[in-house]
C-alpha positions as CSV (number, residue, x, y, z in Angstrom):
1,X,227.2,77.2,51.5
2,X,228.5,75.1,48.7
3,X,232.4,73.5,49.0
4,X,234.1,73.3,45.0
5,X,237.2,73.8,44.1
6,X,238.6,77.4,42.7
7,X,238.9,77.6,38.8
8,X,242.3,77.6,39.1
9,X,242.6,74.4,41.3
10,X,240.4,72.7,38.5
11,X,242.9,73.5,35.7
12,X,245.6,72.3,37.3
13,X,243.5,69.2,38.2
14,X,242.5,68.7,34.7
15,X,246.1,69.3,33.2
16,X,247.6,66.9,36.0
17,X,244.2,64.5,35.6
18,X,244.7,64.5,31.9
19,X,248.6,63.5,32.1
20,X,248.0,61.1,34.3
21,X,245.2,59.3,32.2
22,X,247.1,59.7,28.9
23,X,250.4,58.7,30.3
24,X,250.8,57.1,33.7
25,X,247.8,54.9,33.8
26,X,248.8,53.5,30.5
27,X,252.4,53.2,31.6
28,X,251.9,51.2,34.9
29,X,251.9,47.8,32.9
30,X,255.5,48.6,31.3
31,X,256.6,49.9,34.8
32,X,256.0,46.6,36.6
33,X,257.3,44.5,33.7
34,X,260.7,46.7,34.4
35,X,260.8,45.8,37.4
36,X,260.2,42.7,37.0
37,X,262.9,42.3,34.5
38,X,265.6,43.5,36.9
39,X,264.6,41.6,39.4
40,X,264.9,38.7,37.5
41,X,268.0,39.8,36.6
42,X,269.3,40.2,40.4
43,X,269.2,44.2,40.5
44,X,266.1,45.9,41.3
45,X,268.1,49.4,42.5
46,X,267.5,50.7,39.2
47,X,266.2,54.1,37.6
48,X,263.1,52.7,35.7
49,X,263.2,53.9,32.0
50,X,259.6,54.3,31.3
51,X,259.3,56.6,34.6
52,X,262.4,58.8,33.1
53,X,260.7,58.7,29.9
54,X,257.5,60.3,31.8
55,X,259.5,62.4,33.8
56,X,260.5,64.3,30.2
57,X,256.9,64.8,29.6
58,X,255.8,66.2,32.5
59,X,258.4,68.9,32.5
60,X,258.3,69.6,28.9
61,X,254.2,70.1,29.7
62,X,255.2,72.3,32.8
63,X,253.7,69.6,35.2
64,X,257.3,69.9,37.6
65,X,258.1,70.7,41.0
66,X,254.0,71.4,41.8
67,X,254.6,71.1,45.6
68,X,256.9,74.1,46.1
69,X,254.6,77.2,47.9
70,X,255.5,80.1,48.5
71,X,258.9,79.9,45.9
72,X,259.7,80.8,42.4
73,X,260.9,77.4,41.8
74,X,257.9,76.1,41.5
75,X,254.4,76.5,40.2
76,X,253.4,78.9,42.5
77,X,250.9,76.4,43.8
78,X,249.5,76.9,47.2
79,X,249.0,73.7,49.8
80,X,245.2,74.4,49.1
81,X,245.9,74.2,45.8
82,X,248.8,71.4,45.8
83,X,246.6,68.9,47.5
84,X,244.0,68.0,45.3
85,X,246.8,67.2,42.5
86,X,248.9,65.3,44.8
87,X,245.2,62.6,45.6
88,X,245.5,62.3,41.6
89,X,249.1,61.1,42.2
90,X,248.5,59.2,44.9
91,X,246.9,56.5,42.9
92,X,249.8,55.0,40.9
93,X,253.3,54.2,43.6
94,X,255.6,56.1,40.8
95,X,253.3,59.2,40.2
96,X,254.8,61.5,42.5
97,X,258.1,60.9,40.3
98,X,257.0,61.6,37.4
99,X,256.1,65.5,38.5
100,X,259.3,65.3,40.7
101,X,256.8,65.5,43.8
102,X,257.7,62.7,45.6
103,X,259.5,62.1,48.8
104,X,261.8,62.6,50.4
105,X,263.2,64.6,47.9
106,X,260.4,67.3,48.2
107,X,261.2,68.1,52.0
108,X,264.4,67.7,51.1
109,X,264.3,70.8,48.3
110,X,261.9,72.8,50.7
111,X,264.6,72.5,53.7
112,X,267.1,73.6,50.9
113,X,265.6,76.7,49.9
114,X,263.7,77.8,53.4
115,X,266.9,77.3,55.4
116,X,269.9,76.1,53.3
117,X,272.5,78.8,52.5
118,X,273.6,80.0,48.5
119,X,276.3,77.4,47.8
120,X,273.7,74.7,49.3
121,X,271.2,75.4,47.1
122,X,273.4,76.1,44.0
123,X,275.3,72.7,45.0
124,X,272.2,70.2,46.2
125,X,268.8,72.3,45.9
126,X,269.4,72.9,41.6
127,X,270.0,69.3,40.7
128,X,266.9,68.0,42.4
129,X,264.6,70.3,41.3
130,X,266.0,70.0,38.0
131,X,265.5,66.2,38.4
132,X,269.1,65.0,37.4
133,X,269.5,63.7,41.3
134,X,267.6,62.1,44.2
135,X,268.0,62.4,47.9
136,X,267.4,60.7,51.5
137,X,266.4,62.2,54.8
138,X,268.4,60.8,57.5
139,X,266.9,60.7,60.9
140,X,265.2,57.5,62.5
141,X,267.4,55.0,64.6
142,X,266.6,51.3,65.3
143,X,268.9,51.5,68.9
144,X,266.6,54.7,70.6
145,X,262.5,55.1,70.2
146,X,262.7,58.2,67.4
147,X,259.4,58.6,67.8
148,X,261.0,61.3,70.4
149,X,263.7,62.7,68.2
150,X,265.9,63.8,71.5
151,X,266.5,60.3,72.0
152,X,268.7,60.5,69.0
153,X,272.2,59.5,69.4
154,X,274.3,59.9,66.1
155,X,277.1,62.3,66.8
156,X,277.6,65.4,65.0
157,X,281.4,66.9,66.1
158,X,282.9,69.4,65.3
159,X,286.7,68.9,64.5
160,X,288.7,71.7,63.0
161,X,287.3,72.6,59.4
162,X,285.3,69.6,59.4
163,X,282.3,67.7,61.2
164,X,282.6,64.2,62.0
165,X,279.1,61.7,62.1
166,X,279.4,58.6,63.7
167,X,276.3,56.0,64.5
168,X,273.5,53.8,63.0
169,X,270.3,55.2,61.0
170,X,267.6,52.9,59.5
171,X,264.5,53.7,57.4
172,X,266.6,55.9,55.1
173,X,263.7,56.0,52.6
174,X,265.8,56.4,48.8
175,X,269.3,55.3,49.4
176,X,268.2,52.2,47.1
177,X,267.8,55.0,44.3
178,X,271.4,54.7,42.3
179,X,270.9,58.4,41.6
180,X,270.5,59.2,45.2
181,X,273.7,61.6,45.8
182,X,273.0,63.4,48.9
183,X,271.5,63.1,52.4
184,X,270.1,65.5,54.8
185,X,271.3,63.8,58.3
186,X,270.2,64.6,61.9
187,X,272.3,64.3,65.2
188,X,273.4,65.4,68.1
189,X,276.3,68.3,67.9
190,X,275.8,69.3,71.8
191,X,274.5,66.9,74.1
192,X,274.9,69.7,76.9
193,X,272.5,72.2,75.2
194,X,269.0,72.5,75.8
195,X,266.8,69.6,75.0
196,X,265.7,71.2,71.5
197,X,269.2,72.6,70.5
198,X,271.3,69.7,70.8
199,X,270.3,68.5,67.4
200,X,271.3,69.5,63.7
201,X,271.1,68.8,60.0
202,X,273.9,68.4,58.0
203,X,274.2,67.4,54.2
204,X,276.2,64.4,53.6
205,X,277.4,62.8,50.0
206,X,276.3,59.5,49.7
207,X,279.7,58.5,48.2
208,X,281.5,59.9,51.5
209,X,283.8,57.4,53.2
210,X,282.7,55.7,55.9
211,X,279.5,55.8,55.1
212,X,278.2,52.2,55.1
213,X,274.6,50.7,53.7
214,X,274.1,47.3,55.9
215,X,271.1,46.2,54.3
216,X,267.6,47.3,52.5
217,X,264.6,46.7,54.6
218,X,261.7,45.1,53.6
219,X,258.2,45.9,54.4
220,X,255.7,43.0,54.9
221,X,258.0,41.3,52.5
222,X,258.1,44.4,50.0
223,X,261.6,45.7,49.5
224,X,260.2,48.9,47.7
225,X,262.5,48.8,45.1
226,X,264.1,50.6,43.2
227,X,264.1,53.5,46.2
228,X,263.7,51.0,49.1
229,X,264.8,51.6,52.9
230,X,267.8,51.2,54.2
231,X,269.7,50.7,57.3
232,X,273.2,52.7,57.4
233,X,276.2,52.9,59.2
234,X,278.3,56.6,59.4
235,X,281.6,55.4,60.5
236,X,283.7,58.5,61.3
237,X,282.2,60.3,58.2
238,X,284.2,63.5,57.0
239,X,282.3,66.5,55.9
240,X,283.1,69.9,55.6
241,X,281.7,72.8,57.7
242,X,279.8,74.5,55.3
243,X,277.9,71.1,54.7
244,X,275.7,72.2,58.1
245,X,272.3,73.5,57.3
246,X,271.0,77.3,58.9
247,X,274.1,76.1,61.8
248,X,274.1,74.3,64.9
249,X,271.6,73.1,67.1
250,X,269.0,74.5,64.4
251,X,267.8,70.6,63.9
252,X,264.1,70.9,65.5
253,X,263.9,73.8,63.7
254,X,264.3,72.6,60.4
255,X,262.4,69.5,61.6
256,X,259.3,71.0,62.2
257,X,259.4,73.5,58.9
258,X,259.8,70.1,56.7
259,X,257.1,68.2,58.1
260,X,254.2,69.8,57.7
261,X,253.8,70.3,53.9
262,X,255.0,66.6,53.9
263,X,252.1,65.2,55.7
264,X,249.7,67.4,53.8
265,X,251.5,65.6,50.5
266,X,251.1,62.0,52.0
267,X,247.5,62.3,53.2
268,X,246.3,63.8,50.0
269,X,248.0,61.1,48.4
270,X,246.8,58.5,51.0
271,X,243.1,59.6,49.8
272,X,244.3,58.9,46.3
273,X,245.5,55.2,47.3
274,X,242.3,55.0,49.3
275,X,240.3,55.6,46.0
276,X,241.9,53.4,44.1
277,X,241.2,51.0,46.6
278,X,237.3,51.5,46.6
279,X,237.6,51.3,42.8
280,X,239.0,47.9,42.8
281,X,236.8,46.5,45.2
282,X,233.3,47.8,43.3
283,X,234.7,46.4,39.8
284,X,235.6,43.0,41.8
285,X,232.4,42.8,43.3
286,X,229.8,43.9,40.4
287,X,231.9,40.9,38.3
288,X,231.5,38.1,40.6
289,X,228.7,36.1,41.9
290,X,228.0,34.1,45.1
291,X,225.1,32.3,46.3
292,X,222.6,33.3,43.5
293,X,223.8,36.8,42.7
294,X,226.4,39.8,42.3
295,X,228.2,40.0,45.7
296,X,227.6,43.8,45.4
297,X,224.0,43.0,45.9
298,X,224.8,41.5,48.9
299,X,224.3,43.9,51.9
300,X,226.6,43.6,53.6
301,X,229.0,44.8,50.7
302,X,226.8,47.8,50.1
303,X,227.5,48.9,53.9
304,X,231.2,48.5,53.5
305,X,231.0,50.5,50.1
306,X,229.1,53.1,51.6
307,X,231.4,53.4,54.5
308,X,234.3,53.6,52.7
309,X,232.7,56.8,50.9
310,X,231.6,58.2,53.4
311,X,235.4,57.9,55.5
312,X,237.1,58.9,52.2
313,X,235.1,62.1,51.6
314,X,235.6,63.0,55.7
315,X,239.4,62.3,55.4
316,X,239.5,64.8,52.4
317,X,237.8,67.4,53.2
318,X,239.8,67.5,56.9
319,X,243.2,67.3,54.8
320,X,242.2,70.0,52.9
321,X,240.8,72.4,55.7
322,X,244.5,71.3,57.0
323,X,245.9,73.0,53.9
324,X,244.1,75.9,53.6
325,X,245.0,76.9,57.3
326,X,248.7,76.5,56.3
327,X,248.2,79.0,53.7
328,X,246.1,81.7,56.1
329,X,247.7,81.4,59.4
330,X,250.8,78.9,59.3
331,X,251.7,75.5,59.8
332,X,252.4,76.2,64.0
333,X,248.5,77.4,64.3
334,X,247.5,74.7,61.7
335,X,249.2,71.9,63.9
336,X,246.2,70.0,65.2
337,X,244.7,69.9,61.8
338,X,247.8,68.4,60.5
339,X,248.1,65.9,63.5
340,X,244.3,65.0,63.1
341,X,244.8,64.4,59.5
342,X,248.4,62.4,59.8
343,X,246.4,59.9,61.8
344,X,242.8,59.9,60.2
345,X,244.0,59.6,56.9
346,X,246.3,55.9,57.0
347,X,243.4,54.8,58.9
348,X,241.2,55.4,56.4
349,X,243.0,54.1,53.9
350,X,243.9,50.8,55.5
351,X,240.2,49.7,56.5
352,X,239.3,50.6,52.5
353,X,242.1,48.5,52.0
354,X,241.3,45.6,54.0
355,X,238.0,45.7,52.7
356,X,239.1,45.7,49.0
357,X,240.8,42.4,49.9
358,X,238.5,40.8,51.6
359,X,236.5,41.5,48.3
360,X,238.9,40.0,46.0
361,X,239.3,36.9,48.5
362,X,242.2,35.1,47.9
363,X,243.8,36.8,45.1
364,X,243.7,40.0,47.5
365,X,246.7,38.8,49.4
366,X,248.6,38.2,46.4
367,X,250.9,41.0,44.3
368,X,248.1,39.7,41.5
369,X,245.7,42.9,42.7
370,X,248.4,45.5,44.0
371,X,246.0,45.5,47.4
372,X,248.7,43.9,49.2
373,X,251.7,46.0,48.5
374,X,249.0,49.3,49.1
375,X,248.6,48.2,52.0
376,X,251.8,47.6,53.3
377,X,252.5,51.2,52.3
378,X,249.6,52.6,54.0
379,X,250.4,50.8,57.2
380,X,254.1,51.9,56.6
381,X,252.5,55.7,56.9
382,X,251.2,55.3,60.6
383,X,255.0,55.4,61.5
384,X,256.5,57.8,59.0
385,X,256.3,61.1,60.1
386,X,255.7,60.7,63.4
387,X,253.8,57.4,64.6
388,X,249.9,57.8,65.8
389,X,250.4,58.1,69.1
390,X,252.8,61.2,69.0
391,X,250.0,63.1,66.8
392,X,247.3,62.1,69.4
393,X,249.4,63.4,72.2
394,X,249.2,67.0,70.5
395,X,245.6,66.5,69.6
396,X,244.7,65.9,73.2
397,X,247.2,68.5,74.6
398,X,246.4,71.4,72.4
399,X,242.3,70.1,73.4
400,X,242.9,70.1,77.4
401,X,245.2,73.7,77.0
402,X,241.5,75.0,75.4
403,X,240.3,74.3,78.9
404,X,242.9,75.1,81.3
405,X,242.1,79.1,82.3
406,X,238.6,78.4,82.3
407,X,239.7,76.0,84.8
408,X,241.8,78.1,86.8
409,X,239.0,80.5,86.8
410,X,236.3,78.3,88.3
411,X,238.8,77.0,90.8
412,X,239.7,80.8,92.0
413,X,236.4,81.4,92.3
């Protein structure tokens, strides 16, 4: 039995393969000489012109809002389908952008429309998929270990026609973005309910009093401008009632629905960063020479080439058996695919990575090669969305509840 992609997967990966050779590739030079300009200039929090110029390209092409299954806002795209474009993306940081695919405001949208009510979606939902906006996802906290999101302490309470949010979030990926208008924030309402109801969602305006940005956080040095990370205070913050998503204590809930086309999006893209990784390190070593010839004629190198094949190729086809069990049975029956993939994938990507650098020696640990700054985003990923060891745990529970009757049985007997 053969593997290939459907027709229709390989004209969507031709029409978003040939936008991104024509246009984004070209474009990454003018992108980083941007950013570089505004830096210069003390202000990297900026919206990057040549990435808005894209943006109006892509759209006008039809090449918008690919992610969305499952909805008539999108393409009509399923996560089977979805995947292979978002590895093209994943190549280039500011891809994702330029479709309006990237994060967080695609979990953002897909909460919106799976769960948030009519004057949510007409208010928060229309602007971002029409692009005019960007969002933040609100949810880790540097006091508690979120790895367990019941640990979380922010308070959500109720009083009168309003809710009132007080505590202190970090790694509020996008609130660098000067367009980014809303949040989606989770706390506790009822500390008193159940474990897995005393958390909700709420939208919050960026622009709300009280709310309080302490400082962007770097990573390995990178301050991921001009979306960034942020670390943000909610100091008796006002909203109004209607501002709760699907009602309270629905937090999990909507926790669980968001994540898994979200780590579908960044494995497939981690493959794409993981490609772009091998390619750098074959051009670096078939142009350089050490001890009396090309360093890729060096064995060693060819082992590490190979390898790095090899994992790539395994990392894909895993993601996208992941997606295509979405589609048939559901992200709930699909969930050790997704946790296998959430934690094979970074890995992966990270030893390809390492080896690229190693490869361009010195100049690898420099911004010179864009190695380091992948790097740091791929290592960033064995945190986001749940850190390895929380994936592992449901790998290894959902193995041992395979053998627990049979078991039982031999014990009875």
């Amino acid at each position: 039995m053969n593997f290939d992609y459907t027709p229709r997967q390989k004209e969507w990966m031709k029409r978003v393969g040939d936008f991104m050779d024509k246009f984004v590739v070209p474009a990454e030079k003018t992108y980083n000489d941007q950013m570089a300009e505004a830096r210069a200039k003390g202000n990297p929090w900026i919206v990057v012109p040549v990435v808005e110029e894209l943006k109006a390209k892509a759209k006008g092409q039809g090449l918008w809002n690919l992610f969305l299954n499952e909805s008539s806002h999108g393409a009509g795209l399923t996560n089977l389908e979805y995947a292979p474009l978002a590895e093209l993306m994943g190549g280039i940081g500011f891809a994702s952008e330029v479709f309006n695919c990237s994060a967080p405001d695609t979990g953002n949208m897909e909460v919106l429309e799976r769960y948030g009510n009519e004057w949510q979606q007409k208010k928060w939902m229309k602007p971002l998929l029409d692009g005019e906006i960007r969002s933040a996802f609100i949810m880790t906290e540097p006091e508690v270990a979120s790895s367990d999101a019941a640990n979380i302490r922010t308070r959500i309470e109720r009083q009168g026609d309003h809710y009132v949010i007080n505590g202190r979030k970090w790694w509020s990926s996008g609130m660098g973005d000067p367009r980014c208008k809303i949040m989606i924030v989770m706390g506790k309402t009822d500390p008193n309910a159940d474990k897995y109801r005393q958390q909700s969602q709420i939208l919050v305006e960026t622009n709300t009093p009280g709310v309080h940005i302490k400082r962007m956080l770097p990573v390995f040095g990178f301050d991921d401008a001009p979306h960034g990370h942020a670390e943000i205070v909610f100091e008796n913050v006002k909203v109004p009632v209607e501002n709760m998503i699907l009602g309270e204590g629905r937090g999990f809930e909507i926790a669980q629905g968001r994540l898994g086309p979200g780590r579908i999006h960044h494995c497939m893209r981690t493959i794409g960063a993981a490609e772009r990784a091998l390619a750098s390190m074959c051009k670096r070593l078939m142009t350089r020479e050490a001890f009396g010839k090309r360093i890729s004629e060096h064995s060693v190198w060819e082992q590490r080439v190979a390898e790095a094949r090899i994992n790539i190729e395994m990392c894909r086809l895993l993601t996208l058996k992941a997606a295509d069990m979405m589609d048939k049975v559901g992200n709930k029956v699909a969930r050790t695919e997704i946790a296998m993939i959430k934690v094979a994938a970074p890995r992966m990507a990270l030893q390809v990575i390492d080896d690229a650098i190693q490869a361009w020696g010195g100049a690898g640990v420099t911004t010179d090669s864009g190695l380091a700054h992948l790097y740091a985003g791929q290592r960033t990923l064995r945190l986001a969305d749940g850190p390895d060891e929380v994936h592992n745990r449901t790998i290894a529970r959902l193995e041992f509840g395979k053998y627990s009757n049979q078991l039982r049985m031999e014990a009875a007997e």
